[in-house]
C-alpha positions as CSV (number, residue, x, y, z in Angstrom):
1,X,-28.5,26.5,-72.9
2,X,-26.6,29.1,-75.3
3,X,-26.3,28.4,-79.4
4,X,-22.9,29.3,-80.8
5,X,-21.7,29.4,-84.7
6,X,-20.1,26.4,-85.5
7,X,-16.1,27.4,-85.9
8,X,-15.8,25.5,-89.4
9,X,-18.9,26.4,-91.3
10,X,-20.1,29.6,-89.0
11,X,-23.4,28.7,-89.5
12,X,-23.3,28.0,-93.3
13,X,-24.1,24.3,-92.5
14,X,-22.6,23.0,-95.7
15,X,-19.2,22.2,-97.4
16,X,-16.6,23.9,-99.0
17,X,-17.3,22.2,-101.9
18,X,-20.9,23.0,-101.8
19,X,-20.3,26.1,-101.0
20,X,-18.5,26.8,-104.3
21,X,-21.6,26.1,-106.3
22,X,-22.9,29.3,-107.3
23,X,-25.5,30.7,-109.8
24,X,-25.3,34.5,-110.9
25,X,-22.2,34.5,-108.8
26,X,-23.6,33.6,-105.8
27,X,-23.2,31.0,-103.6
28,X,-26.8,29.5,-101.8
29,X,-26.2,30.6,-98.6
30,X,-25.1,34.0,-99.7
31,X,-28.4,34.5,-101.0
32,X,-31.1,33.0,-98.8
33,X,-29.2,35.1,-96.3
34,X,-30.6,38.1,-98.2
35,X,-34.2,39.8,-97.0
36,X,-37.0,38.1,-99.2
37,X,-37.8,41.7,-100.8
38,X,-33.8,41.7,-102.3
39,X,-34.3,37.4,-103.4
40,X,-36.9,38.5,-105.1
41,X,-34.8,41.0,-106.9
42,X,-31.8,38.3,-107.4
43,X,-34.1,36.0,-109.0
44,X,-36.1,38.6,-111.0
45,X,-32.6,39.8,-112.3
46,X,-31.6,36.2,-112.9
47,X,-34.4,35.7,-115.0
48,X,-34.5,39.0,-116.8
49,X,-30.6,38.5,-117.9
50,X,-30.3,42.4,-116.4
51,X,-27.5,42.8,-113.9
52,X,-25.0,45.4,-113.0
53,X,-21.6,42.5,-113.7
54,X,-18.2,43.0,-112.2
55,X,-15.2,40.8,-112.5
56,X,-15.2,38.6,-109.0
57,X,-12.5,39.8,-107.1
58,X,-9.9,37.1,-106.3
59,X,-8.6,37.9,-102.1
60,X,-5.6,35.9,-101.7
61,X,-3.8,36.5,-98.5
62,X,-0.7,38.0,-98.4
63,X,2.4,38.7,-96.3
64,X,3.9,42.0,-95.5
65,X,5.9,41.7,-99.2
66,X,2.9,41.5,-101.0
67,X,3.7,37.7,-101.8
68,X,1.2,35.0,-101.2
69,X,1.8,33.0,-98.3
70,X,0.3,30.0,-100.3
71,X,-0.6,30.0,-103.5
72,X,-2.9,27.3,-103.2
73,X,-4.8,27.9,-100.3
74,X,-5.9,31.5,-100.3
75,X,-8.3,31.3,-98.0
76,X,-9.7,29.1,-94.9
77,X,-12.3,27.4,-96.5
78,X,-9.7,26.8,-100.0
79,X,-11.5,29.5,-102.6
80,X,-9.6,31.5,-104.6
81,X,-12.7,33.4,-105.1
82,X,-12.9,35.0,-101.4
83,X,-14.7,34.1,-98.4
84,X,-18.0,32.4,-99.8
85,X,-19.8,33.8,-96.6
86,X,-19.2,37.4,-97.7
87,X,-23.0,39.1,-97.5
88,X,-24.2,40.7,-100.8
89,X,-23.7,44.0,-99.9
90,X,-26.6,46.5,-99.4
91,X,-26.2,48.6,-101.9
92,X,-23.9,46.8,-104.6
93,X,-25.0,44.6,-107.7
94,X,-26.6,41.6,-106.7
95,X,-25.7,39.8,-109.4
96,X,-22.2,39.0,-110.6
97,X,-22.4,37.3,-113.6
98,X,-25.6,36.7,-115.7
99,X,-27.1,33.3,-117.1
100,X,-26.8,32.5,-121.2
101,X,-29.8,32.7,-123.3
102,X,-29.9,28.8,-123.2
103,X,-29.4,28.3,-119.1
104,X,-32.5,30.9,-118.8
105,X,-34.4,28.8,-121.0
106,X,-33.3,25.4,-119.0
107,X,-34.0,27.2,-115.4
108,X,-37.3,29.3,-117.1
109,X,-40.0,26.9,-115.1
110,X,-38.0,26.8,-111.3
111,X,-37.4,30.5,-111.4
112,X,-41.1,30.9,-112.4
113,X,-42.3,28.7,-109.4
114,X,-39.4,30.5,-106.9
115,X,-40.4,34.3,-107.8
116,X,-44.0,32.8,-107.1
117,X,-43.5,31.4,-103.8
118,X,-41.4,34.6,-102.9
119,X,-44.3,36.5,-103.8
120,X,-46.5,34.9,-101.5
121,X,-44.3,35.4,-98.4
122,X,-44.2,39.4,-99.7
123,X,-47.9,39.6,-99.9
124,X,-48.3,38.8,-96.6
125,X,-45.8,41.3,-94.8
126,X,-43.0,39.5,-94.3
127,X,-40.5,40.9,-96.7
128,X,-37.8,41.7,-94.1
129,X,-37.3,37.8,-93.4
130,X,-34.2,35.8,-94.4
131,X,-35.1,32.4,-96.4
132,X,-32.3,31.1,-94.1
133,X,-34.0,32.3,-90.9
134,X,-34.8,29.6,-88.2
135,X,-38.3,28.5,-87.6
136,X,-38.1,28.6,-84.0
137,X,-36.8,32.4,-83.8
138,X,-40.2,33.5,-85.5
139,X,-43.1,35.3,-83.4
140,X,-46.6,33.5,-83.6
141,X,-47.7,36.0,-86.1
142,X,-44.5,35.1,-88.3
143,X,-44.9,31.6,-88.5
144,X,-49.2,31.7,-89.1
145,X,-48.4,34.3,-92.0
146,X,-45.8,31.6,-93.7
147,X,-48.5,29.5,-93.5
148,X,-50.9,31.3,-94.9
149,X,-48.4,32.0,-98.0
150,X,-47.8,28.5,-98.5
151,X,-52.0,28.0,-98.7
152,X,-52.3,31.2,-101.0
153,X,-49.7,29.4,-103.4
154,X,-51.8,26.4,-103.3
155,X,-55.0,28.0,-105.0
156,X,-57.6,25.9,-103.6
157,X,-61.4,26.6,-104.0
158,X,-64.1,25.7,-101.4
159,X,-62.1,26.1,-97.9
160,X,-63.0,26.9,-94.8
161,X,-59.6,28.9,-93.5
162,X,-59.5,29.6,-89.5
163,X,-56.9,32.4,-88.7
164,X,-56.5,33.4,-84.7
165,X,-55.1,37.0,-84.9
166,X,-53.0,36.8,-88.0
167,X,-52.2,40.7,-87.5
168,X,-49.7,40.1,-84.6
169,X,-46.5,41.5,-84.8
170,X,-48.0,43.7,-87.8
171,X,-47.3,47.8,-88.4
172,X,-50.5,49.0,-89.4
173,X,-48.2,49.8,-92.6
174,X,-47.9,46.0,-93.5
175,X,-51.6,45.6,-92.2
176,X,-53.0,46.1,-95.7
177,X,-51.3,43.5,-97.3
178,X,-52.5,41.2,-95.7
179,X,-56.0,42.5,-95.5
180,X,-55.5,42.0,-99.5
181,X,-54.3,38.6,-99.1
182,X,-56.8,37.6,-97.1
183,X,-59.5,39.1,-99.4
184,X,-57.6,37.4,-102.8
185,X,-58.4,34.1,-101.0
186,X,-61.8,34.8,-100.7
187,X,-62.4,35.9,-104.0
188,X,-61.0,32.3,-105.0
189,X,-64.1,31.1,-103.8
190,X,-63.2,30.5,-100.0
191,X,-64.6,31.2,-96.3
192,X,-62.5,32.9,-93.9
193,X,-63.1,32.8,-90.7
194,X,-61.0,35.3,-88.6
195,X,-60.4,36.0,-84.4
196,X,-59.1,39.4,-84.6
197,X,-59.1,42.1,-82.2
198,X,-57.3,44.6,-84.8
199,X,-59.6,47.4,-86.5
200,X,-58.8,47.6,-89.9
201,X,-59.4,43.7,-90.3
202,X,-63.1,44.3,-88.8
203,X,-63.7,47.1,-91.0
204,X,-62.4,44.7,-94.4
205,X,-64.8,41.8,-92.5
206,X,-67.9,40.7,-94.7
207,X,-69.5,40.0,-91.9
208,X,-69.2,40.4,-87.6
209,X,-69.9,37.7,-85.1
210,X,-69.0,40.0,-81.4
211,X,-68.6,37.3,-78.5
212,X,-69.3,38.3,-75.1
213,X,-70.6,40.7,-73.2
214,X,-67.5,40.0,-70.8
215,X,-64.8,37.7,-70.5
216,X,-65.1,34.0,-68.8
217,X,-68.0,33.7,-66.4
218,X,-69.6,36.7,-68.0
219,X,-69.3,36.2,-71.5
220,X,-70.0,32.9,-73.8
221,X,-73.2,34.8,-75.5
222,X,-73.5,36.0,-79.1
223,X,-73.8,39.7,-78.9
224,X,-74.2,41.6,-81.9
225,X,-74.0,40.0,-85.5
226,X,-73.8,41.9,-88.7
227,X,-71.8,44.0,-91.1
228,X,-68.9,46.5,-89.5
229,X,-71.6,49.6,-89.7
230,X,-74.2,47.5,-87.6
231,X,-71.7,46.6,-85.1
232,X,-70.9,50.2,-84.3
233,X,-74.7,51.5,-84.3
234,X,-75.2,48.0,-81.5
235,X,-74.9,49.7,-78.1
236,X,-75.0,46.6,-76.8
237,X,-71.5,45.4,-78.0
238,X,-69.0,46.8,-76.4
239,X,-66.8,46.2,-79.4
240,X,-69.3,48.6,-81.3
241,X,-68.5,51.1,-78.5
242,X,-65.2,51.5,-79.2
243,X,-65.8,51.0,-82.5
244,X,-67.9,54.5,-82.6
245,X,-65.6,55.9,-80.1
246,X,-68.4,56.7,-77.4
247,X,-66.5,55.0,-75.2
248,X,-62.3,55.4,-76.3
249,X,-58.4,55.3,-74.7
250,X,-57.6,58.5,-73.6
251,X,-54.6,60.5,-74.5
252,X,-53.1,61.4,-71.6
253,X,-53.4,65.3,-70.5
254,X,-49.6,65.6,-70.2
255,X,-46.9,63.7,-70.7
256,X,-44.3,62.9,-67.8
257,X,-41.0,64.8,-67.2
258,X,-39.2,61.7,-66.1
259,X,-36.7,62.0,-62.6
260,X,-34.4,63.5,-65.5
261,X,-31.8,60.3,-65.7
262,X,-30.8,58.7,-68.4
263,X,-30.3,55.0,-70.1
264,X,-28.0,55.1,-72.9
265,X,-27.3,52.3,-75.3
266,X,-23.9,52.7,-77.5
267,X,-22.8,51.5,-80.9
268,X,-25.9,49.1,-81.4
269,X,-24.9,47.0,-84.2
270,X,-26.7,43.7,-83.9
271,X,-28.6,42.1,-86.7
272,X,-30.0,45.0,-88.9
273,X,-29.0,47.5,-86.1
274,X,-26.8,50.4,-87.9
275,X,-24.2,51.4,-85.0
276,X,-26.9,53.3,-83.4
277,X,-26.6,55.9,-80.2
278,X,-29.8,55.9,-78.4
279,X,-31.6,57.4,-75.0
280,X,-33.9,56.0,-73.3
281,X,-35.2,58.6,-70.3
282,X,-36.1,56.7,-67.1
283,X,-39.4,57.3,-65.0
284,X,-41.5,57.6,-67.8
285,X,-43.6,55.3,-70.4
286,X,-41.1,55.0,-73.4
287,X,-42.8,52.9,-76.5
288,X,-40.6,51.4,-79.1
289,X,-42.2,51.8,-82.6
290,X,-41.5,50.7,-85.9
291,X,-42.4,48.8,-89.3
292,X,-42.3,44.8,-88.8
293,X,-38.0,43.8,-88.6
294,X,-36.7,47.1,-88.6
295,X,-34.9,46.0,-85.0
296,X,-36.9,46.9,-82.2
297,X,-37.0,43.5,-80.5
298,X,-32.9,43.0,-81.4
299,X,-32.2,47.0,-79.6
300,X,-34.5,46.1,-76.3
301,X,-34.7,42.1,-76.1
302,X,-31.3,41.1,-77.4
303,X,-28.9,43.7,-76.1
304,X,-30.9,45.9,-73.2
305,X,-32.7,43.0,-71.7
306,X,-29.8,40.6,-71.4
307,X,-27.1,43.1,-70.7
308,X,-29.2,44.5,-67.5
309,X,-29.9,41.0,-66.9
310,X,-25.9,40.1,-67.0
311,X,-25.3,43.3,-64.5
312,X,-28.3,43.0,-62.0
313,X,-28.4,39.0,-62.0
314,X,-25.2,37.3,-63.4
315,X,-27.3,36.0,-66.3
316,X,-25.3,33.6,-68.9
317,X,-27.3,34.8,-72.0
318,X,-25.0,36.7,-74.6
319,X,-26.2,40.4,-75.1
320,X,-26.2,41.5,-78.7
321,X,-23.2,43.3,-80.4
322,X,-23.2,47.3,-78.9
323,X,-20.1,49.1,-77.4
324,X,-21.6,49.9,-73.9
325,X,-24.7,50.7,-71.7
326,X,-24.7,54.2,-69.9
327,X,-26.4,55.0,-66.5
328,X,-27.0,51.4,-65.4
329,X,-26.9,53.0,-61.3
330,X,-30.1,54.8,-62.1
331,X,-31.9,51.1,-61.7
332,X,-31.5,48.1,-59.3
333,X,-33.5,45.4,-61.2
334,X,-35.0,44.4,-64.7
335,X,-37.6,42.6,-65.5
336,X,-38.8,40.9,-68.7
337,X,-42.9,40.4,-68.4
338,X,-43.5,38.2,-71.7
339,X,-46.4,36.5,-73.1
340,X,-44.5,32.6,-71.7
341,X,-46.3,30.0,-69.5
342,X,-46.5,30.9,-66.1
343,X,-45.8,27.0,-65.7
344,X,-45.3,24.0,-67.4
345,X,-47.4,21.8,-65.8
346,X,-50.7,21.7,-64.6
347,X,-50.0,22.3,-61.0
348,X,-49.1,25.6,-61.3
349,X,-52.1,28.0,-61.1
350,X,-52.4,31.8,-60.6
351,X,-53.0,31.5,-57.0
352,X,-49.6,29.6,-56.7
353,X,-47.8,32.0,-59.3
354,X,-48.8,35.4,-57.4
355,X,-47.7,33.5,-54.1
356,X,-51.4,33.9,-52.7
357,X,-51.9,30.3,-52.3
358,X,-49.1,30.0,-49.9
359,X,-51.3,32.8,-47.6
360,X,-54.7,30.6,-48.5
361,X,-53.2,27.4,-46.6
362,X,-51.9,28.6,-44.0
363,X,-55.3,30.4,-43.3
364,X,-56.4,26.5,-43.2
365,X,-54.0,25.7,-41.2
366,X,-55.1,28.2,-38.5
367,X,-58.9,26.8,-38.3
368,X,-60.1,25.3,-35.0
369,X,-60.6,22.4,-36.6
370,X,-57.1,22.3,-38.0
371,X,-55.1,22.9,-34.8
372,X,-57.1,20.1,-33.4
373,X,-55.9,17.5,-35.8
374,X,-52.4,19.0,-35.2
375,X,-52.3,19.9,-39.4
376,X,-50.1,22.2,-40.9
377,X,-50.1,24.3,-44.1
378,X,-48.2,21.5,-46.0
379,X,-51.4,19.6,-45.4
380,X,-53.2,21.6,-47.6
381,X,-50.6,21.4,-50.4
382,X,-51.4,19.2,-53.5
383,X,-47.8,18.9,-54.6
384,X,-46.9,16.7,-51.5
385,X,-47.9,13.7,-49.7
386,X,-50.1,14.2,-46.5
387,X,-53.4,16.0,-47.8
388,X,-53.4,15.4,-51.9
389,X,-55.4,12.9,-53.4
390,X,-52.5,9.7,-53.4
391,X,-54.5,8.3,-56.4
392,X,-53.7,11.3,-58.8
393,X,-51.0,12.7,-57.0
394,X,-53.2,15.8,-56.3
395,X,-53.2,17.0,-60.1
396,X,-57.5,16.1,-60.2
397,X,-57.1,14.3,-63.2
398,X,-55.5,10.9,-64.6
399,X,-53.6,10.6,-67.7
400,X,-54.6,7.2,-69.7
401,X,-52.0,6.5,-72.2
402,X,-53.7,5.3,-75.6
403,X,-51.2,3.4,-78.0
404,X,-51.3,4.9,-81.5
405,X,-54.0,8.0,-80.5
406,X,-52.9,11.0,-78.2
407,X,-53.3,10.5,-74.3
408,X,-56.6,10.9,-72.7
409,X,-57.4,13.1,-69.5
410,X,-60.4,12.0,-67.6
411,X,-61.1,12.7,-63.5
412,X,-60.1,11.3,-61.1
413,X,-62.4,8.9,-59.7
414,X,-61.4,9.2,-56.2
415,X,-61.5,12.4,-55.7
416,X,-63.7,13.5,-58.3
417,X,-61.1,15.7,-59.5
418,X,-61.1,17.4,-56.0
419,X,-57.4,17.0,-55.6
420,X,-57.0,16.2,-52.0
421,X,-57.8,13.3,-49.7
422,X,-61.5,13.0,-47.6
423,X,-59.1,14.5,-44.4
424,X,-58.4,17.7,-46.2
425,X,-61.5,18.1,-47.4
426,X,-63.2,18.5,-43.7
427,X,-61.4,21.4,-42.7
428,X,-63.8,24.3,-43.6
429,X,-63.5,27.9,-44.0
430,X,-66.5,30.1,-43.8
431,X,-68.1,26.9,-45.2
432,X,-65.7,26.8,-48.5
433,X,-63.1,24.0,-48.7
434,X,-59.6,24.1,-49.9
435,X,-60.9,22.7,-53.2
436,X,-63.9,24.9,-53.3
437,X,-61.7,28.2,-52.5
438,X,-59.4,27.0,-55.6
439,X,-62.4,27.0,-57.8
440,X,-63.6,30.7,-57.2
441,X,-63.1,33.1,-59.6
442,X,-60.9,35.4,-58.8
443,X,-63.9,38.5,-58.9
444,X,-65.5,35.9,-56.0
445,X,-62.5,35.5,-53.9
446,X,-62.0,39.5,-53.9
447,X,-65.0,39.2,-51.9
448,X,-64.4,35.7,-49.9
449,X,-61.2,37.1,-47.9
450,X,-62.0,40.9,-48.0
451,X,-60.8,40.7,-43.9
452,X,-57.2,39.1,-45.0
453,X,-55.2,41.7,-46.5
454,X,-52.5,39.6,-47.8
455,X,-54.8,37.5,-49.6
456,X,-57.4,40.2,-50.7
457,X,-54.4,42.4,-52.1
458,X,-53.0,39.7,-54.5
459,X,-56.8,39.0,-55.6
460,X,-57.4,42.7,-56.2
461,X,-54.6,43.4,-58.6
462,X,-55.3,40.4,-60.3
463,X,-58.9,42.5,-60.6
464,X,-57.7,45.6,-62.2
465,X,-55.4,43.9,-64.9
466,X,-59.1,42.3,-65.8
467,X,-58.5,38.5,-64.8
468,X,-61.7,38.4,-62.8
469,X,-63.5,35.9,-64.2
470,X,-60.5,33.6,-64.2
471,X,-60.4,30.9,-61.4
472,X,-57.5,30.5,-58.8
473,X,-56.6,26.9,-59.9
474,X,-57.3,27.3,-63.6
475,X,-54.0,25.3,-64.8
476,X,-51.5,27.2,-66.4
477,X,-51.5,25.4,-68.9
478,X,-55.0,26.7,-70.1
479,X,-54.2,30.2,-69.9
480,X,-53.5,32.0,-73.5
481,X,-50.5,34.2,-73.4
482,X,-52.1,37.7,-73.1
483,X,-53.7,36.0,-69.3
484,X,-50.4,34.4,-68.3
485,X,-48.8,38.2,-69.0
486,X,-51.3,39.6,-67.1
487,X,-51.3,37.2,-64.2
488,X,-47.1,38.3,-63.9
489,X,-48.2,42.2,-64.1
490,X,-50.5,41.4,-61.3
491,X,-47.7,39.7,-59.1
492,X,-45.6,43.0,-60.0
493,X,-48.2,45.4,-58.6
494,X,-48.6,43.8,-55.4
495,X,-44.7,44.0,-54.9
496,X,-43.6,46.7,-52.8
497,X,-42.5,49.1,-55.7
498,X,-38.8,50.6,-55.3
499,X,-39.3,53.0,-58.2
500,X,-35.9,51.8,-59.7
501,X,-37.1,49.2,-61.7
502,X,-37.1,48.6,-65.5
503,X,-40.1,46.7,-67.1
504,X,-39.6,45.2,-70.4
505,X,-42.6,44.5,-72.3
506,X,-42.7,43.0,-76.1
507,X,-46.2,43.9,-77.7
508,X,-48.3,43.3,-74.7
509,X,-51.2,44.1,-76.0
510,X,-51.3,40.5,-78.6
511,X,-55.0,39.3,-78.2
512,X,-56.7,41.8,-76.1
513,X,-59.8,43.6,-76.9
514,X,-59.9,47.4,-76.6
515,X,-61.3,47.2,-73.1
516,X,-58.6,44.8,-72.0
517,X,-55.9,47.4,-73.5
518,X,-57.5,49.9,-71.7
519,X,-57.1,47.9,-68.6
520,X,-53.6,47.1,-69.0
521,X,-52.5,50.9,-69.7
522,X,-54.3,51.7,-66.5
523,X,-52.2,49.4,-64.4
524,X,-48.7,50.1,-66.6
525,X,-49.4,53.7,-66.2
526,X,-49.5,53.2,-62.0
527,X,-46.4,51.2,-62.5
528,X,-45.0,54.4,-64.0
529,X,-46.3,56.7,-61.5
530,X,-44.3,54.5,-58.6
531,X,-41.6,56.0,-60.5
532,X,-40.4,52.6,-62.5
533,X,-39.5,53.0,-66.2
534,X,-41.9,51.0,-68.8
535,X,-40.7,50.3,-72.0
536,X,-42.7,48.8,-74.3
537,X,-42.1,47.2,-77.7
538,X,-45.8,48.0,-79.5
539,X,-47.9,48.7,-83.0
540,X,-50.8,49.5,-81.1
541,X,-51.9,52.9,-81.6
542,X,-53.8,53.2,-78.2
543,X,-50.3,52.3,-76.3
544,X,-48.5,54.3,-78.2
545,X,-50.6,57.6,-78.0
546,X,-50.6,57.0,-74.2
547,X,-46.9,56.4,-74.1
548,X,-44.6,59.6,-72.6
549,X,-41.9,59.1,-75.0
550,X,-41.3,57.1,-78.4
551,X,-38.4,55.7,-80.1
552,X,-38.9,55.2,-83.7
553,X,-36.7,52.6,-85.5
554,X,-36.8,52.1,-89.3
555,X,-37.4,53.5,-92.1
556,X,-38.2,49.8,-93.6
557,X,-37.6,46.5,-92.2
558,X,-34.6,44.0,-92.4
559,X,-31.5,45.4,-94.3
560,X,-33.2,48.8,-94.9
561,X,-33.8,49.3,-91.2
562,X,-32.2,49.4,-88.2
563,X,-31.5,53.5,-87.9
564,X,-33.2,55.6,-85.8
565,X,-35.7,57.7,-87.2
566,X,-37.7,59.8,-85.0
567,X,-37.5,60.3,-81.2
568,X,-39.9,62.4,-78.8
569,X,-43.5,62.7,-77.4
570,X,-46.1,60.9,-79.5
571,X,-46.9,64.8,-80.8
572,X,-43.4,65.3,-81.8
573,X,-43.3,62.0,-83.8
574,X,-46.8,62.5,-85.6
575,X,-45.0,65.5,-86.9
576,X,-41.8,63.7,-88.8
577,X,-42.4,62.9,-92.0
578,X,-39.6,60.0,-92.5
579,X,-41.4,58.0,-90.0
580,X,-44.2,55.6,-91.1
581,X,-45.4,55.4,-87.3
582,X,-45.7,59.2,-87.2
583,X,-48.2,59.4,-90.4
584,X,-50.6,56.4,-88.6
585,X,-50.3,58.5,-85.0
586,X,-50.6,61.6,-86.7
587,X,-54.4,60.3,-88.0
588,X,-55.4,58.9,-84.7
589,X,-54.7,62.1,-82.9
590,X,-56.4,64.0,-85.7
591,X,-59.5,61.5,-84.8
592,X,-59.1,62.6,-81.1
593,X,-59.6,66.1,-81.4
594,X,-62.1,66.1,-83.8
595,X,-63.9,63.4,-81.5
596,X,-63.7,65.7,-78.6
597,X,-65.0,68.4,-80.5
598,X,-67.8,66.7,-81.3
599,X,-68.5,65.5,-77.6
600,X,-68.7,69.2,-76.7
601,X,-70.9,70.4,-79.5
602,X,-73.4,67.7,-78.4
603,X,-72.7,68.5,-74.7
604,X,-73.9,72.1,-75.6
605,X,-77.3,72.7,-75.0
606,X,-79.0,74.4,-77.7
């Protein structure tokens, strides 16, 4: 399914006739379309009476005389006062004509209350928004910051406030304003109480609660408790560790030539995009950097992604507005590895998702004991008739619809939530059932077929991308998106790698731990060394000091973005001064070297 602009209003939504309401010139549509730093600008103009007034300009469409056509019908939508869908530009007045002393006394009270709320939504980062922008084209991060603006304008005392992760999708730029936000809510008299993986909020923390020591199986235990300077000096925590840097991400030794081809992207001019040329070298790590809405996910997602998925796989999705796409033989596929479900539904699990599961039951099928009873590998499916459990339909559990409260999920009683009939569950395996083998974690079943390669393979790479404490049937519908975009990485690496292949990845690294980041560099920088190109769409520092190359896109976000700043190795972009990524890298490299200094001093015997 594809949205297009509807060809009367193109996307207005409302009438002519409402459409010719305007206030300071304006029409409403002309200025919720406007980034919320530049409302707040219209309205603080409107209220102030100051604004740079010209006469409206009347466009009335003529024929090659000069004469109007049609006197009364100038243009399509019937205004003598030009197209009512004409942006404010950039750089012109934003006002066009100013309010009397008496109509800023009468509106006084609603432009008080709309700078406020418009305040809120700046405090919190997310100035390069439109008012107008839809609520389902918003990351997670977006839409928990909006809300967290809409509590901030409530002023409420004596509230407990839960935030998972409310820095994703955050340049470390934008980072402190909502650090201060989050801190002006305290000081009202609030609790705050934060899941956050990101430094800077740990270090503005009151107070550290470190989960762990591992994930799953191995964690679930209160590890270290205490203020940001306790946490470090724990060597228990392995948060503290990183913390403290005695254990760190490395910076890679060198950075990688590439195989010397090129990607080239033409007269990008989507969104915010200014008609930009850019180069993206292939065989190497490239890293798309940038302040929050400065155009990194319209230049990769909207106009690489689904133009090389138009070329490769005769995709239907429009790519964004750009002239052309250079060097598009250098590659034979593209893949997008997001943060999405692997499935919908509870049936689908890791171990059918990485295709291992298939391998699993046909290992069942293959038992004496099988072969006897003339079963085949269908019998040890729980999608279809023959070995599933009929009285759940293989799913384990049963649905119980309540009326007016949401439905309840309780086991199966027949098959105590085993999924498959008494006959399936005979066949035995080195004395593990089906069901059995789809409750191991994936760290046990590493071990449990280390003599079937094509199982054992699948369950190792699952391994190094650090899922192994997740079980094989875990449904998918469990799994946060950081696991499901892991558990698709791991069905990548046990491909056979063609080393033409372009990975697409937007800000992977949303709700790991440094350890887990570590992980995942490790196993996108083998994907690299196959000779495939990885680019990545990141704010993390770690990924984007490991990265080979980096595109910078800015300087600001939204209408004061979209141009390319600074491109090179990570050293080359610490370097420019334009670019707010380059001033943040530039400190964590400092931090590096004087780190390893320090390692060798202490490695020194005296």
């Amino acid at each position: 399914m594809s949205a297009r602009l509807c060809p009367d209003c193109h996307g207005a939504r409302l009438k002519p006739e409402a459409l010719a309401v305007t206030v300071g010139g304006r029409n409403i549509v002309q200025v919720t379309r406007l980034a919320i730093s530049r409302t707040q600008a219209f309205f603080h103009e409107l209220e102030n009476g100051s604004a740079e007034v010209t006469p409206p300009v009347t466009h009335v469409a003529t024929n090659g005389n000069g004469k109007s056509k049609n006197n009364k019908k100038a243009t399509g939508n019937g205004s003598l006062l030009g197209d009512p869908l004409t942006p404010i530009p950039f750089k012109g007045p934003l006002l066009l004509t100013t309010l009397s002393e008496r109509e800023r006394f009468i509106a006084r009270q609603v432009l008080k209350e709309i700078r406020a709320r418009i305040q809120f939504l700046l405090d919190v980062g997310l100035d390069y928004l439109t008012l107008d922008r839809s609520a389902t084209s918003l990351s997670g991060g977006e839409a928990q910051r909006i809300r967290l603006a809409t509590q901030i304008g409530s002023g409420l005392m004596g509230v407990l406030y839960i935030l998972d992760e409310p820095s994703i999708g955050l340049h470390q730029r934008d980072n402190d304003r909502l650090i201060h936000t989050l801190e002006r809510l305290r000081n009202l008299g609030n609790t705050l109480l934060v899941v956050e993986h990101d430094e800077d909020t740990m270090r503005a923390a009151d107070y550290i609660i470190d989960i762990g020591p591992g994930a799953g199986e191995h964690g679930g235990h209160v590890v270290a408790v205490g203020t940001y300077d306790e946490i470090v000096a724990n060597t228990n925590s392995i948060t503290g560790d990183y913390l403290s840097h005695r254990r760190r991400i490395e910076v890679p030794q060198e950075r990688r030539a590439g195989n010397g081809n090129v990607l080239t992207i033409r007269g990008a001019r989507e969104n915010n995009l200014k008609n930009v040329d850019v180069d993206i070298p292939l065989g190497k790590f490239v890293a798309i950097t940038g302040v929050s809405g400065s155009g990194k996910s319209t230049l990769i997602t909207d106009i690489l992604y689904r133009k090389l998925s138009q070329y490769f796989f005769r995709a239907h999705d429009k790519p964004g507005q750009h002239d052309s796409i250079e060097g598009l033989e250098h590659l034979d596929k593209v893949i997008d590895i997001d943060q999405s479900p692997i499935g919908r539904t509870p049936r689908s699990n890791p171990a059918t998702y990485t295709n291992a599961f298939t391998a699993i039951r046909e290992l069942f099928a293959q038992v004496p004991e099988s072969r006897m009873r003339g079963y085949q590998a269908g019998r040890f499916s729980f999608n279809v008739k023959g070995g599933r459990c009929e009285a759940c339909r293989g799913e384990g559990i049963v649905k119980i619809e309540m009326n007016f409260l949401p439905d309840v999920y309780v086991p199966c009683e027949v098959c105590q939530g085993k999924r498959y009939n008494r006959e399936a569950l005979e066949i035995h395996y080195k004395g593990k059932t089906i069901s059995d083998v789809l409750d191991m974690t994936v760290e046990e079943a590493l071990d449990f077929f280390s003599n079937v390669p094509s199982i054992q393979n699948k369950m190792k790479t699952l391994y190094d991308v650090g899922l192994g404490y997740m079980r094989l049937g875990q449904p998918a519908t469990t799994l946060s998106g950081g696991e499901a975009q892991r558990v698709k990485l791991a069905t990548e690496l046990s491909r056979r790698a063609t080393g033409r292949t372009m990975y697409i990845l937007d800000e992977p690294t949303t709700g790991l731990h440094f350890a887990d980041v570590d992980r995942l560099l490790d196993v996108l920088q083998r994907l690299v060394d196959a000779g495939n190109t990885i680019v990545v769409i990141e704010h993390n520092l770690d990924v984007i000091k490991s990265a080979d190359w980096l595109i910078d896109l800015g300087p600001e976000g939204g209408d004061g973005g979209g141009s390319i700043i600074a491109q090179g190795t990570p050293e080359e972009v610490a370097e420019n001064r334009k670019s707010y990524t380059g001033h943040f890298l530039k400190r964590t490299l400092h931090e590096e070297i004087e780190n390893k200094s320090k390692r060798v001093l202490t490695s020194v015997p005296n």
